[in-house]
C-alpha positions in Angstrom: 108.7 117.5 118.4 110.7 117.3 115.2 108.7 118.5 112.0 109.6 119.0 108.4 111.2 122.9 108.8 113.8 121.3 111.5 115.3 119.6 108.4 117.9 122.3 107.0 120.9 120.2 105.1 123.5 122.1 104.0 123.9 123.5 100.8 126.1 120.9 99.0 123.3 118.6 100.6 120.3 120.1 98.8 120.0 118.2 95.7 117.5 115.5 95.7 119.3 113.0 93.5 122.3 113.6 95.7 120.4 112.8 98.9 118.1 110.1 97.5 121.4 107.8 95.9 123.4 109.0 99.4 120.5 107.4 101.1 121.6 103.8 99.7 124.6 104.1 99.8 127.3 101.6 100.8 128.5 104.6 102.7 125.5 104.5 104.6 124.5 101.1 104.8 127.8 100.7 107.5 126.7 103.8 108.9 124.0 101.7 109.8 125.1 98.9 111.0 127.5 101.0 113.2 125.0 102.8 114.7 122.5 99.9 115.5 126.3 97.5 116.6 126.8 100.6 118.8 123.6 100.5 120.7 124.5 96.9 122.4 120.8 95.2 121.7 120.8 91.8 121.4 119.2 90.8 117.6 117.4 87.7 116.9 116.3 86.3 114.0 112.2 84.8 114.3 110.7 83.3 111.7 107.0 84.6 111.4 103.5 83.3 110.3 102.2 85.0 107.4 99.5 82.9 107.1 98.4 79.9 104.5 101.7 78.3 104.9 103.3 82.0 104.1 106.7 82.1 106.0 108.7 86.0 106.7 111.7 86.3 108.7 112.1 89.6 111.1 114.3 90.4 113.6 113.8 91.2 117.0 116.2 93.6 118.7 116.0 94.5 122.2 118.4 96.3 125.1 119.5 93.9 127.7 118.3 93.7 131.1 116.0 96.4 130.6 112.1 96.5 130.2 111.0 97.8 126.9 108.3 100.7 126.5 106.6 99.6 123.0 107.7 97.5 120.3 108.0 99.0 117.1 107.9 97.4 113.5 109.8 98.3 110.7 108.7 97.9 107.1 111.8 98.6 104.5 110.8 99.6 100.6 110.6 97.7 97.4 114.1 95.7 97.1 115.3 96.7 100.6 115.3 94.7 103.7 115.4 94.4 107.5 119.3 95.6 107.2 118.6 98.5 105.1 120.5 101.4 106.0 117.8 103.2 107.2 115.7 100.6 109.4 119.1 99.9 111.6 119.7 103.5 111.8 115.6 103.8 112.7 116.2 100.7 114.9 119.1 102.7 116.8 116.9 105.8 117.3 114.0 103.5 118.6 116.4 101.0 121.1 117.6 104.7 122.3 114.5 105.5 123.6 113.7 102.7 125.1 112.0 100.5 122.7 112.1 97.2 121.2 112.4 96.7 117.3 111.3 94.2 115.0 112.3 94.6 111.5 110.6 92.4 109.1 111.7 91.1 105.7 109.1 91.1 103.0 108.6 87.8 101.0 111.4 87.5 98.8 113.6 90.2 100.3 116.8 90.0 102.5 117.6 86.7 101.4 114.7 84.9 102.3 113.7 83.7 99.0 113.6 79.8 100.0 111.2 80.7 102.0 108.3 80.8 100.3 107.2 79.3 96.5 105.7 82.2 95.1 107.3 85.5 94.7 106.6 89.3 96.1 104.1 91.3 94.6 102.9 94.5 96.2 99.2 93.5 96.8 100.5 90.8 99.5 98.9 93.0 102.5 97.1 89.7 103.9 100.5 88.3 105.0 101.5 91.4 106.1 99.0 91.8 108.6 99.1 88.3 109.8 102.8 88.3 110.3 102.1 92.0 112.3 99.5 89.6 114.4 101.6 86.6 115.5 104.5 89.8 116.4 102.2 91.1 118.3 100.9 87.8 120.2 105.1 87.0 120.6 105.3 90.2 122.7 102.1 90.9 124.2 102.3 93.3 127.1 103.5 96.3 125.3 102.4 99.0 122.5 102.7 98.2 119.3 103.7 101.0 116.6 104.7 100.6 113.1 106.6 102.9 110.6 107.7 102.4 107.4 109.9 103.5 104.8 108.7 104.2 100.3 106.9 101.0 99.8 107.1 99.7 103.2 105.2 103.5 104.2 102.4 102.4 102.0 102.3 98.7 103.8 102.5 100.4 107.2 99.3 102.5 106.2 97.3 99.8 104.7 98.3 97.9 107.8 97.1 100.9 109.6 93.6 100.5 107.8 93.2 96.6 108.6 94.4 96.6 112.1 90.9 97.4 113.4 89.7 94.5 111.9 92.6 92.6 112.5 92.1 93.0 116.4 95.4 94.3 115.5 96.6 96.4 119.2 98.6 99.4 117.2 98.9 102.6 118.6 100.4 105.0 115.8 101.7 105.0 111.9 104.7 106.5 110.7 105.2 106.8 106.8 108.4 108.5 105.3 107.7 108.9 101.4 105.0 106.4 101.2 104.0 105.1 97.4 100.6 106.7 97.0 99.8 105.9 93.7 101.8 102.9 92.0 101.2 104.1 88.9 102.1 107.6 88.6 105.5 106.3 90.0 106.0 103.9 87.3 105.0 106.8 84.9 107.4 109.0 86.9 110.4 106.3 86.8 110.0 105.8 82.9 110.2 109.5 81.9 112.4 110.7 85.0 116.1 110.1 85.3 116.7 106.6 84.0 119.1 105.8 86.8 116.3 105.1 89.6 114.5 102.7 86.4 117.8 101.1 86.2 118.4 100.6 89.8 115.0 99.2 90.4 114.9 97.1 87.3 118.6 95.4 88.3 117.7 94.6 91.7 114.5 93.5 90.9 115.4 91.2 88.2 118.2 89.9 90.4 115.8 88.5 92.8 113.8 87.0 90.2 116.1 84.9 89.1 117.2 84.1 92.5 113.5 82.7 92.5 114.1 80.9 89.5 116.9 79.3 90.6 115.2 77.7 93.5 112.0 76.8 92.1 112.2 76.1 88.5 109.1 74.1 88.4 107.1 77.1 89.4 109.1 80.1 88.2 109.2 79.4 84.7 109.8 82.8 83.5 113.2 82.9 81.4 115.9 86.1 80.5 114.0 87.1 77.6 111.3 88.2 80.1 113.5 89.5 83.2 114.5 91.8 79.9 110.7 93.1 79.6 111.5 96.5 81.4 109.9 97.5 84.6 106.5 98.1 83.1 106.5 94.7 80.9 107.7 92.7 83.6 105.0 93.8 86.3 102.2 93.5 83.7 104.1 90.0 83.4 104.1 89.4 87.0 100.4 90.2 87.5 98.9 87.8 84.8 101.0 85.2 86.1 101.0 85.0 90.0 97.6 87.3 90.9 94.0 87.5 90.2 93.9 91.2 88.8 92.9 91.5 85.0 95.5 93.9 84.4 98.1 96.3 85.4 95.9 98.8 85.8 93.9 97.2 88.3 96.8 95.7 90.2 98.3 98.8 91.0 95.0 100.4 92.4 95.1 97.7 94.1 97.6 98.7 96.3 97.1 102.2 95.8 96.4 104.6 99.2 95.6 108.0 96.9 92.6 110.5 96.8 90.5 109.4 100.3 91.8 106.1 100.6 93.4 107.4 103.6 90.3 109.0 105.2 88.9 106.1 106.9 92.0 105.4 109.0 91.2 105.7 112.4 94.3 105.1 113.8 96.6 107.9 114.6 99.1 108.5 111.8 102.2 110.6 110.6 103.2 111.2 107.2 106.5 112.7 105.9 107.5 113.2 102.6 109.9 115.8 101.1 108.7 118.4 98.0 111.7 116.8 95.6 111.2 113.5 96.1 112.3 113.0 92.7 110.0 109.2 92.1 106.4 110.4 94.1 105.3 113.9 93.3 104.4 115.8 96.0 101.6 117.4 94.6 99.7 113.7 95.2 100.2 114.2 98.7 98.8 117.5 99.0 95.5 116.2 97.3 95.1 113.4 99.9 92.3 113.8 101.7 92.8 112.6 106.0 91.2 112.4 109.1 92.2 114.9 112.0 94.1 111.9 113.5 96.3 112.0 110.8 99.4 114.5 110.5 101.5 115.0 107.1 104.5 116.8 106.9 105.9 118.6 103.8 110.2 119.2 103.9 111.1 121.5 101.2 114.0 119.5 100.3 115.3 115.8 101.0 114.9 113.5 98.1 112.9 110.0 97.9 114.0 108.6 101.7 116.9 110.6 102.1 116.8 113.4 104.4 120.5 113.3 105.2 122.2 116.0 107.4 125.9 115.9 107.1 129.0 113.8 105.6 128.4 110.9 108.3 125.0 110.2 106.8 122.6 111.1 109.9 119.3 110.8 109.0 116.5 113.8 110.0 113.9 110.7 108.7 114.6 107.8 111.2 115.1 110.5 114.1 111.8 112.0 112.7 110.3 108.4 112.8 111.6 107.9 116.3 110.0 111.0 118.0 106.8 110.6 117.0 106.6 107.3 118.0 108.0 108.3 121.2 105.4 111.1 121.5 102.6 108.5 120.5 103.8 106.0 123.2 104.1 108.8 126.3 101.0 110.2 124.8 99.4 106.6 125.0 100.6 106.3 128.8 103.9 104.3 128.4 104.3 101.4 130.5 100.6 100.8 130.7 99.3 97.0 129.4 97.9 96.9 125.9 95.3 94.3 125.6 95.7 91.4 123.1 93.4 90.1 120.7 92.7 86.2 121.5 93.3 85.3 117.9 97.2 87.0 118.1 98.0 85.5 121.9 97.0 82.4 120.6 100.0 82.2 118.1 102.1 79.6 119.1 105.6 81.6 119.0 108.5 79.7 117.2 111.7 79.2 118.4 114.0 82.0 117.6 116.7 80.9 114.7 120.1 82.0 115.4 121.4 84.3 113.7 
């Protein structure tokens, strides 16, 4: 089993602003897709039901002619998406062992803003879980595990503590470089290099006015306040499109610090480098887990980069991959996992072509 001190990059490797820019790369966005081309799945595009009228798109990838262990879904960060470098290279590790993958989109990410009227914020964990639900009811007789990557490690958790609840069937969490506290990594961002600020704030305000540009009579924000800043604009965002009082509220809203963690009963793994230059590391060493739960501490690595060599391997996704592996033969691979009545009755739509 792969843990934190098999990841040894090599020296010119070792910087964590190197690895965590690397890590979204263009370089390794086609090393990717040439991974995930390479495997031979067959990817479809579903449309899923977030619930209230709440629409996400995933995609479904799955080895021809063969019989899948466990199905797997893949959460991507803030601004990524379902092609993200490192969910098709995660997606390629998974299909390799036998499993299928979906990757979802958030709302408002990979192109799906038409989608839905009201944009992304982080505390959107209702739709999350529903859309987890109706995967789960689409393929039935199979495990289901979910990992995810930065912000999408922090969805996978909290989906992790609803699934119980839920009726949700999930066997095992993987987190790489989960947000634990939202706002020690704004704090973080603002007074760290400015380049990760920039990055974020660019992207971010891209899609916004994406969102703009398709409903105007509901997204009525103009430039002036895309030109807020990170912190302006989310204290922005709150008071217009949630129901928190303030920023402060809205990001411990979503926060999984401290023993927020310690009521998760089902299994989990955590890993997270001690440079990850955007969460400090010292927040996960104060968490507070059950015994169920595993967290792993690389000395080096960056925020989701963990890369290996000049080809852009990843040690995360391959990490990711193993211990859902281990989780699944553990579980008795193969075996039935019974579905809640509420997920098998989802009506699955037809697949869109893509």
């Amino acid at each position: 089993m792969l843990n934190a001190g098999n990841y040894r990059p090599p020296r010119w490797l070792r910087n964590p602003h190197l690895q965590s820019l690397l890590g979204s790369s263009p370089l390794r966005r086609r090393r990717g897709a040439q991974a995930l081309a390479a495997t031979g799945a067959t990817n479809t595009s579903h449309i899923v039901d977030g619930g209230n009228g709440v629409r996400l798109l995933g995609l479904h990838s799955t080895m021809p002619g063969t019989t899948p262990r466990a199905l797997a879904l893949l959460l991507h960060g803030w601004e990524g998406s379902a092609e993200s470098s490192y969910m098709q290279l995660t997606a390629a590790q998974l299909l390799a062992r036998g499993f299928d993958v979906f990757r979802l989109n958030f709302r408002d990410h990979g192109d799906t803003h038409h989608l839905n009227e009201e944009v992304f914020h982080s505390n959107r964990i209702d739709e999350v879980v529903q859309a987890a639900c109706d995967v789960a009811g689409r393929f039935p007789a199979r495990p289901l595990v979910v990992a995810g990557y930065s912000l999408g490690g922090n969805f996978a958790l909290r989906l992790g503590l609803r699934a119980p609840a839920a009726g949700l069937p999930l066997l095992h969490v993987a987190a790489v470089c989960p947000v634990l506290d939202p706002a020690r990594t704004m704090a973080v961002m603002e007074s760290g290099l400015a380049l990760y600020h920039r990055y974020f704030q660019h992207k971010w305000t891209r899609s916004l006015r994406r969102k703009r540009e398709l409903f105007p009579q509901r997204n009525v924000f103009d430039d002036r306040t895309l030109a807020l800043g990170m912190r302006g604009l989310t204290r922005w965002l709150v008071e217009q499109y949630t129901d928190f009082e303030n920023l402060d509220g809205y990001f411990d809203g979503y926060a999984i610090l401290g023993d927020r963690l310690s009521k998760l009963t089902i299994p989990a793994s955590l890993l997270t480098s001690a440079d990850d230059p955007i969460i400090p590391v010292d927040d996960f060493r104060a968490l507070r887990l059950p015994d169920s739960v595993t967290l792993d501490i690389a000395a080096r690595g960056g925020h989701c980069g963990f890369l290996e060599n000049l080809r852009c391997d990843g040690f995360g996704e391959r990490w990711v991959a193993e211990h859902l592996d281990a989780a699944v033969t553990h579980a008795g691979a193969g075996h039935a996992v019974a579905v809640p009545a509420f997920a098998a009755s989802v009506a699955p739509s037809a697949p869109i072509p893509g």
